[in-house]
N, CA, C and O atoms as a DFTB+ gen file, in Angstrom:
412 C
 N C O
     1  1     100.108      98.858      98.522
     2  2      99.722      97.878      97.529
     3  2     100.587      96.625      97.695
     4  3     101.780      96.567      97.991
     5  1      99.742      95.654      97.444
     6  2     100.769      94.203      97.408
     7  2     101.167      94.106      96.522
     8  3     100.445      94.218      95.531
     9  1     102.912      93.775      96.367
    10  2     103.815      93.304      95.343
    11  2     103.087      92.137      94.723
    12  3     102.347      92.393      93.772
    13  1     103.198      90.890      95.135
    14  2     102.581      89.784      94.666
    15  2     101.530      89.081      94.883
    16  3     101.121      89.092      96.044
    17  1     100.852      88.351      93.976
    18  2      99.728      87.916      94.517
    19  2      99.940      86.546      94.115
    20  3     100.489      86.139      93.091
    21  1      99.279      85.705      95.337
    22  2      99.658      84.010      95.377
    23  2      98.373      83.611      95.238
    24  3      97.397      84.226      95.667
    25  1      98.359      82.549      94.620
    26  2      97.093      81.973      93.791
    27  2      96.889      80.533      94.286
    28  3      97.774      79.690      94.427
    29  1      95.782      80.413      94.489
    30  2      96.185      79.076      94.858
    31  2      95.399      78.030      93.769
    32  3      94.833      78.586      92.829
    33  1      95.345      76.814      93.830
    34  2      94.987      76.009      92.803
    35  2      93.855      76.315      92.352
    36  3      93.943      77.159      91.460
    37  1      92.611      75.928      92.630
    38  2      91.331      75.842      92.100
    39  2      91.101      77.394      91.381
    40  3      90.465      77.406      90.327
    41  1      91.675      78.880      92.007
    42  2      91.740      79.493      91.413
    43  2      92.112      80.153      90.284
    44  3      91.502      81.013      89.648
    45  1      93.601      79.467      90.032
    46  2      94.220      79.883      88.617
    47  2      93.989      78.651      87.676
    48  3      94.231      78.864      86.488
    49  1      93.550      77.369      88.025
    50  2      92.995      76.706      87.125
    51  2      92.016      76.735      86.381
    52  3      91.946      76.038      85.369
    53  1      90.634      77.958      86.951
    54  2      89.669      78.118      86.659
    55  2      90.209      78.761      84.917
    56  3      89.627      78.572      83.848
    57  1      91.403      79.481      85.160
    58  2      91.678      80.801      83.810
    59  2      92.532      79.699      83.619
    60  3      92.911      79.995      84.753
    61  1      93.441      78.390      83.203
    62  2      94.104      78.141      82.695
    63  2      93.399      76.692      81.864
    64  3      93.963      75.862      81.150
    65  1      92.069      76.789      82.258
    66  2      91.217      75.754      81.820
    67  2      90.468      76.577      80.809
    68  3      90.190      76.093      79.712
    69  1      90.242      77.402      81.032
    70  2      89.481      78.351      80.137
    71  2      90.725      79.196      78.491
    72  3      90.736      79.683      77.361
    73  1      91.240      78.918      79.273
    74  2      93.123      79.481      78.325
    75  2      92.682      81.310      78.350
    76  3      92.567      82.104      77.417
    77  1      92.526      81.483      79.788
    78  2      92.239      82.682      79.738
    79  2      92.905      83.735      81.001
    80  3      92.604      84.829      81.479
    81  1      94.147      82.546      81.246
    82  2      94.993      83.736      82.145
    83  2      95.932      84.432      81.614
    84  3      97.040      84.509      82.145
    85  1      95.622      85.053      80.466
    86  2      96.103      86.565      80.182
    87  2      95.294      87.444      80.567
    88  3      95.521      88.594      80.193
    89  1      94.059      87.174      81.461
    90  2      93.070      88.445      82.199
    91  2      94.285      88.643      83.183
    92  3      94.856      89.731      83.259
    93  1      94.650      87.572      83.917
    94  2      95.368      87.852      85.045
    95  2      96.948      88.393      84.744
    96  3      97.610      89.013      85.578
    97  1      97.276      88.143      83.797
    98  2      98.756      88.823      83.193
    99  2      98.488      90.255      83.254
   100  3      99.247      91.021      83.848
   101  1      97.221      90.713      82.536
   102  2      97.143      91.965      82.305
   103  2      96.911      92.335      83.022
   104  3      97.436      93.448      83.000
   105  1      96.109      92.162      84.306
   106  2      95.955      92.935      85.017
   107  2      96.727      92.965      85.951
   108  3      96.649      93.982      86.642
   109  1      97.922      91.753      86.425
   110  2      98.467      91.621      87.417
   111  2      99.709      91.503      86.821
   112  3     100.207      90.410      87.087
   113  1     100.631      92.426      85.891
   114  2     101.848      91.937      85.098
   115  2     103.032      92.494      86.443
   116  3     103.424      93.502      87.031
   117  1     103.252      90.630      86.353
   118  2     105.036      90.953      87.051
   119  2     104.448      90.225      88.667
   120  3     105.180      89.770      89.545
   121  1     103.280      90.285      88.683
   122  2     102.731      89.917      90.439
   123  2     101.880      88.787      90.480
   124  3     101.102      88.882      91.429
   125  1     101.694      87.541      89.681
   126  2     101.029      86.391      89.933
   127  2     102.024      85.557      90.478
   128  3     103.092      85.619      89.869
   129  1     101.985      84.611      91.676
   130  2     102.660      83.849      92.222
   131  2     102.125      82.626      92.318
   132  3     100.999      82.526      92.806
   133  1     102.700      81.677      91.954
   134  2     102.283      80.050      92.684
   135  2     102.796      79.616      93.666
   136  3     103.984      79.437      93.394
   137  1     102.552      79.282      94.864
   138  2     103.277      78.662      95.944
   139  2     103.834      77.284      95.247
   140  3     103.116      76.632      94.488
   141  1     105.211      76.888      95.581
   142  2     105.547      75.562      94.855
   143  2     104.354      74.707      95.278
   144  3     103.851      74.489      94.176
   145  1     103.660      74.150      96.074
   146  2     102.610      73.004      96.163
   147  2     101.838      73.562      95.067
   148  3     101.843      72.805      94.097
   149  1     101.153      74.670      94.887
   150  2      99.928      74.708      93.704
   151  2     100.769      74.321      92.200
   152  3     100.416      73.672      91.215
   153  1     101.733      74.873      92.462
   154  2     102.853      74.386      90.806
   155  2     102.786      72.864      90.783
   156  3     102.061      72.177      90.064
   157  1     103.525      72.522      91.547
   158  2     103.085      70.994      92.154
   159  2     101.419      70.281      91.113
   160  3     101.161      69.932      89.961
   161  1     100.893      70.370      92.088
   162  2      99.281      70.297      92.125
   163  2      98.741      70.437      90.611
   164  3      97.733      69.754      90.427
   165  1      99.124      71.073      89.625
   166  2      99.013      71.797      88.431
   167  2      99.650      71.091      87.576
   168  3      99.232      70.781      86.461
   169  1     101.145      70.677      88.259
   170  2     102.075      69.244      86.892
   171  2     101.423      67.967      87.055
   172  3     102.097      66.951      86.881
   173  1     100.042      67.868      87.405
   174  2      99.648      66.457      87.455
   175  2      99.769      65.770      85.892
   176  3      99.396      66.407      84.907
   177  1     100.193      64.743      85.816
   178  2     100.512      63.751      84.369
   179  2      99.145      64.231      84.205
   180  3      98.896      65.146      83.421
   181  1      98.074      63.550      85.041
   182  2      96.822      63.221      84.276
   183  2      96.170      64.494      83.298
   184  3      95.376      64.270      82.385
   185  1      96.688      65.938      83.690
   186  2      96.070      66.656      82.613
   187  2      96.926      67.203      82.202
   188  3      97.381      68.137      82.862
   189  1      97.405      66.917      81.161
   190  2      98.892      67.277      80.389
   191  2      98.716      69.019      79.931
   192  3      99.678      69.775      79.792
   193  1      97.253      69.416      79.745
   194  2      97.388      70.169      78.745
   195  2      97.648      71.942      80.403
   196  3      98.356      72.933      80.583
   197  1      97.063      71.563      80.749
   198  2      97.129      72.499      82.254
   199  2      98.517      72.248      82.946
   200  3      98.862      73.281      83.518
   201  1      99.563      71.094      83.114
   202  2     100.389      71.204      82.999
   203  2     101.234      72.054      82.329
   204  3     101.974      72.933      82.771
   205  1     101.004      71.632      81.060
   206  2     101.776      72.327      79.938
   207  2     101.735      73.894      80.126
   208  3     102.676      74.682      80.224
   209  1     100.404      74.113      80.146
   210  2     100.315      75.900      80.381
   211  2     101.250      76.735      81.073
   212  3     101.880      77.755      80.792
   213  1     101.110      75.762      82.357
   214  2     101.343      76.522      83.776
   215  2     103.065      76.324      84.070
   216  3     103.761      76.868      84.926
   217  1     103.351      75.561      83.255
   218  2     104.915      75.202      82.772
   219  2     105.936      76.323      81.812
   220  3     107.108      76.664      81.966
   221  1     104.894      76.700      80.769
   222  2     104.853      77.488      80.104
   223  2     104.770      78.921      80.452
   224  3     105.405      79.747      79.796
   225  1     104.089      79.232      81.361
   226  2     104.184      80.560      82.010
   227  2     105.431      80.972      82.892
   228  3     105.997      82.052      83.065
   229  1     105.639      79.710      83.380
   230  2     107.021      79.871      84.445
   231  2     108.159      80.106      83.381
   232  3     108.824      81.136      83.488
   233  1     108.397      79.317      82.474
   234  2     109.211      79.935      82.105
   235  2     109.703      80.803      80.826
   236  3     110.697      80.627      80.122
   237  1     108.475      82.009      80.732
   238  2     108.445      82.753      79.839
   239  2     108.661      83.369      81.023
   240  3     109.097      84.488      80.755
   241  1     108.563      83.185      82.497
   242  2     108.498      84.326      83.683
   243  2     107.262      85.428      84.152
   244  3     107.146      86.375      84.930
   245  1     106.244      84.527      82.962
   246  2     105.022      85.546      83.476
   247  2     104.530      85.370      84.634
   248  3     103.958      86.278      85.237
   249  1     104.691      84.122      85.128
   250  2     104.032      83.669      86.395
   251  2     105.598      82.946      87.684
   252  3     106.376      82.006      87.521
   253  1     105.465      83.814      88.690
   254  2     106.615      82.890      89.498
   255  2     106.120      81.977      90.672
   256  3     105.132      81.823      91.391
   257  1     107.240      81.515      90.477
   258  2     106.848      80.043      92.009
   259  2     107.855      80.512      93.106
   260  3     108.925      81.114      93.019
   261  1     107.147      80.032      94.170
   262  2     107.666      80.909      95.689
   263  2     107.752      79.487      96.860
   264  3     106.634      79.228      97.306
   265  1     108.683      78.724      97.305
   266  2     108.340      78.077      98.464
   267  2     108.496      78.565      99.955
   268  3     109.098      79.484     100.510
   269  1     107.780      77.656     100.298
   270  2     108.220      78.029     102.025
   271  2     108.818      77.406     102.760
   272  3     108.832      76.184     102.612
   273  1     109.509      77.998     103.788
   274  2     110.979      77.774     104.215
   275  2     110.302      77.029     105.469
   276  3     109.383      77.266     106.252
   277  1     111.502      75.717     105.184
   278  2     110.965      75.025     106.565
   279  2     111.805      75.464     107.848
   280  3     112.983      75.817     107.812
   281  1     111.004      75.384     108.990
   282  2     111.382      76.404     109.828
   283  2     111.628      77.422     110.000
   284  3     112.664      77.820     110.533
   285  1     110.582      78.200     109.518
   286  2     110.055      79.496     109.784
   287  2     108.893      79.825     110.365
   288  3     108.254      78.919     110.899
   289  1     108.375      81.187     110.382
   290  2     106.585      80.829     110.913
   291  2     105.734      80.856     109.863
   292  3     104.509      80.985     109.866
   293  1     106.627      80.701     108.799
   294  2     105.086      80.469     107.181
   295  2     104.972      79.241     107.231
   296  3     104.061      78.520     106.822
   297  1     106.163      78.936     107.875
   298  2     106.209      76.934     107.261
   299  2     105.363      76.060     108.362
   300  3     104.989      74.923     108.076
   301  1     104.978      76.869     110.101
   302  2     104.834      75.969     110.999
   303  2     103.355      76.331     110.477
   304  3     102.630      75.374     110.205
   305  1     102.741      77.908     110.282
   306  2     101.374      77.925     109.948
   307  2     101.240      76.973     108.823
   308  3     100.525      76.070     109.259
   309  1     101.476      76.783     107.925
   310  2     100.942      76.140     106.403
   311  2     100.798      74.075     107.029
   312  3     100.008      73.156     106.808
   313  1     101.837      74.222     107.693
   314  2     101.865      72.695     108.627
   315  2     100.470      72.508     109.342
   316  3      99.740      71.536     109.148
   317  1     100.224      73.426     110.085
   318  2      99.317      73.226     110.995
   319  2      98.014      73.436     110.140
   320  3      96.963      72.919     110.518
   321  1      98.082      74.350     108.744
   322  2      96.977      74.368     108.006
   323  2      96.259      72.911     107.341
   324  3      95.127      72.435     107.259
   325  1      97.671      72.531     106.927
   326  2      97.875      71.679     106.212
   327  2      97.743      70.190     106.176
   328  3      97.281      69.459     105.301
   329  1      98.492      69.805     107.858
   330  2      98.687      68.644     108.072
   331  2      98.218      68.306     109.185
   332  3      97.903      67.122     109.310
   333  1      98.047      69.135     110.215
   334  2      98.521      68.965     111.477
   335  2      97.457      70.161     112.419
   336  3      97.922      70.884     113.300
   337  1      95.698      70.160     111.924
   338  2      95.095      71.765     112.479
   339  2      94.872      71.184     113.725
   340  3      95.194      70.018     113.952
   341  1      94.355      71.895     114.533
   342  2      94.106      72.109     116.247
   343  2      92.836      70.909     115.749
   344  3      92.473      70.560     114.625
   345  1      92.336      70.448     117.261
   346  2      91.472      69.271     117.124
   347  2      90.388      69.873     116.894
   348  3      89.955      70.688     117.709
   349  1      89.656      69.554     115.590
   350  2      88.097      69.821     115.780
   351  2      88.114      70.476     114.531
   352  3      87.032      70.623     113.962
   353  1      89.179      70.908     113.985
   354  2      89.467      72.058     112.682
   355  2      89.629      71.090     111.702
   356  3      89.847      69.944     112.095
   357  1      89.566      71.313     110.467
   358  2      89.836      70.556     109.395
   359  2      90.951      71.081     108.737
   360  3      91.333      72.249     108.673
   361  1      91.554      69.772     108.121
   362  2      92.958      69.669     107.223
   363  2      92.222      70.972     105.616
   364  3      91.082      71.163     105.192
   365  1      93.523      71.522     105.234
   366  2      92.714      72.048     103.968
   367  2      94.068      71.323     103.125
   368  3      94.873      70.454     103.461
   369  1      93.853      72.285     101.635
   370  2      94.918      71.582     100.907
   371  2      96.023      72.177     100.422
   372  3      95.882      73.328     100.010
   373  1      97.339      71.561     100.355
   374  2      98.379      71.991     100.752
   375  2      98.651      73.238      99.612
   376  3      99.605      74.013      99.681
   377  1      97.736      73.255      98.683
   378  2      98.004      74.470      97.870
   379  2      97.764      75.768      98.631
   380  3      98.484      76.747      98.828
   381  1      96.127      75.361      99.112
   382  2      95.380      76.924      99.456
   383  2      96.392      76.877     100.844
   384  3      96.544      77.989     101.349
   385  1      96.961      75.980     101.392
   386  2      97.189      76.794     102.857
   387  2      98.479      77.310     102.758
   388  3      98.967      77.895     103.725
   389  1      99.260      77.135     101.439
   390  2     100.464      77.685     100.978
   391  2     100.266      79.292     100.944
   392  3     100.740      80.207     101.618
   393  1      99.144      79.217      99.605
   394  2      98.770      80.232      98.888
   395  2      97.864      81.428     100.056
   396  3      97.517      82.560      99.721
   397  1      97.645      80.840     101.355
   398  2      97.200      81.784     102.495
   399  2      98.432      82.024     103.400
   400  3      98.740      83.166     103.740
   401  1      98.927      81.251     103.672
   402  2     100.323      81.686     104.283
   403  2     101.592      82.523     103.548
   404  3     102.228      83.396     104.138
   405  1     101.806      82.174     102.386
   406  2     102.817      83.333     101.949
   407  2     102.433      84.938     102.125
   408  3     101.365      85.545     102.047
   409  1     103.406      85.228     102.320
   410  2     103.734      86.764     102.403
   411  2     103.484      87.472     101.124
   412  3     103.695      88.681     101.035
């Protein structure tokens, strides 16, 4: 079984727009992760109130944030996801290629 599970933006916004990620508490207590970019991505000023949430979860500790280490091989994949794909591939966004590269 996987210890943690990493979320990436569009996904945990769906339940924090809805004010309904206590589905995911309950079912996932102690194992929801944000890669720092989706935490990131989530403190945008412009929507204070999804901010606020996802601010709020961190530090009640229901939800943790995880970065990736530069210079490692999470950090060169999420680069190459991210910034930098083989020619012909498309860039994705720096949340989901976080939230696919962590461990």
């Amino acid at each position: 079984m996987t210890d943690q599970l990493f979320f990436d933006t569009d996904c945990i916004s769906a339940f924090l727009w809805v004010k309904e990620e206590n589905i995911l508490l309950k079912l996932y207590p102690n194992r929801v992760v944000l890669p720092k970019q989706v935490f990131q991505e989530l403190s945008n000023p412009s929507i204070p109130h999804i901010k606020r949430r996802v601010h709020d979860l961190c530090l009640k500790g229901e939800v943790l944030t995880k970065e990736i280490v530069v210079n490692t091989d999470e950090y060169a994949l999420y680069h190459e996801l991210a910034a930098s794909p083989p020619k012909g591939e498309r860039i994705i966004g720096k949340g989901e290629a976080a939230a696919l590269r962590l461990p």
